[in-house]
C-alpha positions as CSV (number, residue, x, y, z in Angstrom):
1,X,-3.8,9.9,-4.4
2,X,-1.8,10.2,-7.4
3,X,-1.9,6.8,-9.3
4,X,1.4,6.7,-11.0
5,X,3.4,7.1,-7.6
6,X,4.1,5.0,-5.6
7,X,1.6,6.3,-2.3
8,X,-0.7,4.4,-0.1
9,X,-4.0,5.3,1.9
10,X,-3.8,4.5,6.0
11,X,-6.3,5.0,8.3
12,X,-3.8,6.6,11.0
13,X,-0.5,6.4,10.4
14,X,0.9,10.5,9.4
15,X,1.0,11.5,6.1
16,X,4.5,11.1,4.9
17,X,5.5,8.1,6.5
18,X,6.8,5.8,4.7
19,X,6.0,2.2,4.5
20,X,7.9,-0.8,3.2
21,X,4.8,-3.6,1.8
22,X,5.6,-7.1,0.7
23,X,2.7,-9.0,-0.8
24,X,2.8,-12.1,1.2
25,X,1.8,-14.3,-1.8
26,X,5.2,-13.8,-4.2
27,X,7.0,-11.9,-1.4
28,X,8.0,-8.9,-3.5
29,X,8.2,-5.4,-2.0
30,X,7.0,-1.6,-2.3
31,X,8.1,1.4,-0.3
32,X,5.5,3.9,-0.1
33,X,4.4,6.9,1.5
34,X,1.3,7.5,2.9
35,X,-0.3,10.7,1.3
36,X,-4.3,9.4,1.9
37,X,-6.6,8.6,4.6
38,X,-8.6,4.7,3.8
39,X,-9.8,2.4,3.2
40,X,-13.1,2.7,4.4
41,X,-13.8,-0.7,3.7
42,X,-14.3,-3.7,6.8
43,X,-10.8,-5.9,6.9
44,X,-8.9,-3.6,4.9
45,X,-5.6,-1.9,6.2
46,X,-3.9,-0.3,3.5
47,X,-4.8,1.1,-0.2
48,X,-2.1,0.9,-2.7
49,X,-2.2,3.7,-5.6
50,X,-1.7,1.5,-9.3
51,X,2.3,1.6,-9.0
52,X,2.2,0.6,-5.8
53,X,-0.1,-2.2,-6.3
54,X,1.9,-3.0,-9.7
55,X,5.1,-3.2,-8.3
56,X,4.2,-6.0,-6.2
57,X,2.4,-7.9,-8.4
58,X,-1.5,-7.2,-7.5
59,X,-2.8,-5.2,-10.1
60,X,-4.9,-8.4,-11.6
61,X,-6.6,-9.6,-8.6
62,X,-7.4,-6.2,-7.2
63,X,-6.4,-7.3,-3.6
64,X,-3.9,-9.1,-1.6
65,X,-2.2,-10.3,1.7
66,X,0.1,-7.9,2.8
67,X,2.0,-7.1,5.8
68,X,3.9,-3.8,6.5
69,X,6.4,-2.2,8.2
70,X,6.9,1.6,8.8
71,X,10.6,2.1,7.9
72,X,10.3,6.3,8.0
């Protein structure tokens, strides 16, 4: 996962689709494509490369409530 694009790791959804994430705590948006197979961690849906994560505000806290909606 390449850090400084905007791409995103999903446990089953196909590589190259692409994903429209809104962090549900300042409600701004990403579009992504998912490039990545993860998390790997319990309660976790989606990981967000730094651009991603940075574009919608989350960079600080490491984490976030998101929801997401395949748009491609």
């Amino acid at each position: 996962m390449n850090p400084a694009i905007n791409t995103a790791a999903h446990r089953s959804l196909a590589f190259g689709t692409k994903l429209k994430v809104t962090n549900r705590n300042n409600g701004r948006s990403v579009v992504v494509r998912v490039n990545d197979r993860g998390p790997f961690i319990r309660g976790r849906v989606l990981d967000l490369s730094r651009a991603a994560a940075q574009n919608i505000g989350m960079v600080g806290t490491g984490t976030a409530k998101v929801c997401y909606e395949v748009i491609g």
